[in-house]
N, C-alpha and C positions, 0 to 999 in steps of 0.2 A: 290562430291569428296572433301574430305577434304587437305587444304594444311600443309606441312610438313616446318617446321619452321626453318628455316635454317639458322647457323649463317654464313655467306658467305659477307666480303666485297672486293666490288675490286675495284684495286687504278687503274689508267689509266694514264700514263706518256707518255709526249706528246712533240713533238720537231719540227721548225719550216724547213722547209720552208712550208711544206704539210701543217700538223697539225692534220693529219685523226685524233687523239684523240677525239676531240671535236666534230666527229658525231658519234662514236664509244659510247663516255661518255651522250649524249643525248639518244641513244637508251638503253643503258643499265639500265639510272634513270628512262626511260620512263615503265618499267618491275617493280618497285618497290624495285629494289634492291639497297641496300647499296652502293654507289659508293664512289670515289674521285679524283679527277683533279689535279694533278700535273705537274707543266712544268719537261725535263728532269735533267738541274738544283737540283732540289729538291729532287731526286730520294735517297741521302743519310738521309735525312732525315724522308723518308716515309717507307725504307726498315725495319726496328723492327717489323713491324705488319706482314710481306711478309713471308707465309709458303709455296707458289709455283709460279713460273713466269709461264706465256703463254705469247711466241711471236710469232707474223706473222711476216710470210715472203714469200717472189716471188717464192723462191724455196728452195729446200734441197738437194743436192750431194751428191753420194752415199760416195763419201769419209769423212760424216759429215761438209761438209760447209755447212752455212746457209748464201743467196742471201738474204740481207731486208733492209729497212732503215737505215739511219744513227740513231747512236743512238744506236742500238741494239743491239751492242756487247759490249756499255758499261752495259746493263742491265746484259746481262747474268754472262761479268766479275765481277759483282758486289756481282749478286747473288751465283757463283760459290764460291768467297772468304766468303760469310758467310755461305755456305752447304746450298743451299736451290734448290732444283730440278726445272731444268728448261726444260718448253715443246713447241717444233714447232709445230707451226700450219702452213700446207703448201699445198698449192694445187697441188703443181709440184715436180716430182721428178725427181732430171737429173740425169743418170746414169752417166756419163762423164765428168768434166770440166777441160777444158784446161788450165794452166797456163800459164802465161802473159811473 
């Protein structure tokens, strides 16, 4: 089978106290693919190259919240102000959430 040549990189911005990035960003260099590691910090600097965001998150609410790390809604804010389509990736869907 021959493989299809793909220009695909993906940047990986990463925020502490966790830091899942940095096993996210070894499995994905481990594929062969293009990557780059950026703390969240730097996220203004790396966005020019960004034609679509994917975030994970814990959950998604029917009313459109998204439950995920800190950090998260500055990505999306970011990428909302430069028109750039952004997509959840989530394993759970709550139909419900209660407000505080």
């Amino acid at each position: 089978m021959r493989k299809k040549h793909l220009n695909i990189r993906i940047i990986v911005t990463d925020s502490p106290p966790t830091f899942l990035g940095k096993r996210m960003i070894k499995k994905i260099a481990s594929t062969g693919m293009m990557c780059t590691y950026a703390p969240l910090r730097a996220l203004p600097y790396v966005m020019h190259d960004v034609t679509k965001v994917f975030i994970g998150a814990s959950a998604l609410a029917s009313n459109g919240a998204v439950i995920a790390y800190a950090g998260t809604a500055l990505v999306g804010m970011m990428a909302k102000a430069r028109n750039i389509p952004v997509l959840v990736c989530a394993e759970t869907y709550v139909a419900r959430v209660q407000e505080a």
